[in-house]
N, C-alpha and C positions, 0 to 999 in steps of 0.2 A: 125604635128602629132608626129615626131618624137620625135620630140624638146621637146616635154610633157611627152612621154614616158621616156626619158631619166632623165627630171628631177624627174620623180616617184620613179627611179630609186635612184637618190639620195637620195630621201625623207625618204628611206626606208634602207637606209644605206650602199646602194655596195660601193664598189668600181672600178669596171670595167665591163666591157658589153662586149659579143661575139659574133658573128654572123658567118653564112656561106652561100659564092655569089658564085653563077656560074662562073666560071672563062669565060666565052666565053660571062657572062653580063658584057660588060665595060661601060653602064649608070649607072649600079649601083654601080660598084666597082668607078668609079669616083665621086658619090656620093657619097659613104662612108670616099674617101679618103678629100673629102670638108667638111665632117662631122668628121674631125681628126680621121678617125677610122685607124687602123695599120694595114696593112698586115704581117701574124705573119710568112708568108713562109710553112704555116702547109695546105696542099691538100689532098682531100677525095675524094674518088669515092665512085659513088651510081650508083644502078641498076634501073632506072626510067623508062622501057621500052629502054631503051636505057644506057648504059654506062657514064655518064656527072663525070666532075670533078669540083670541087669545094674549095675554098679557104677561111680559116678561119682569120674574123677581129675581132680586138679589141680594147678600146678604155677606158681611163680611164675616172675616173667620178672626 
């Protein structure tokens, strides 16, 4: 699914794609990193009932 989304992405002209993971999901964030996506070092916090912090990927196309 990914894989699809990504190339629509090209289809349509980006260049680059971003996202933001849980920092405390390491399935995903390992995921991403097997999907070349970058860790940009850039962290957010959100108030989700709780406090969580989060870390933004990116990934060129």
């Amino acid at each position: 699914m990914i894989e699809f989304a990504l190339e629509q992405l090209v289809t349509e002209k980006y260049s680059k794609v971003g996202l933001w993971v849980l920092n405390t999901n390491e399935n995903a964030i390992n995921f991403y990193k097997k999907m070349v996506f970058s860790d940009t070092g850039i962290f957010k916090e959100e108030n989700l009932g709780e406090v969580v912090t989060e870390i933004f990927f990116t990934k060129e196309l």
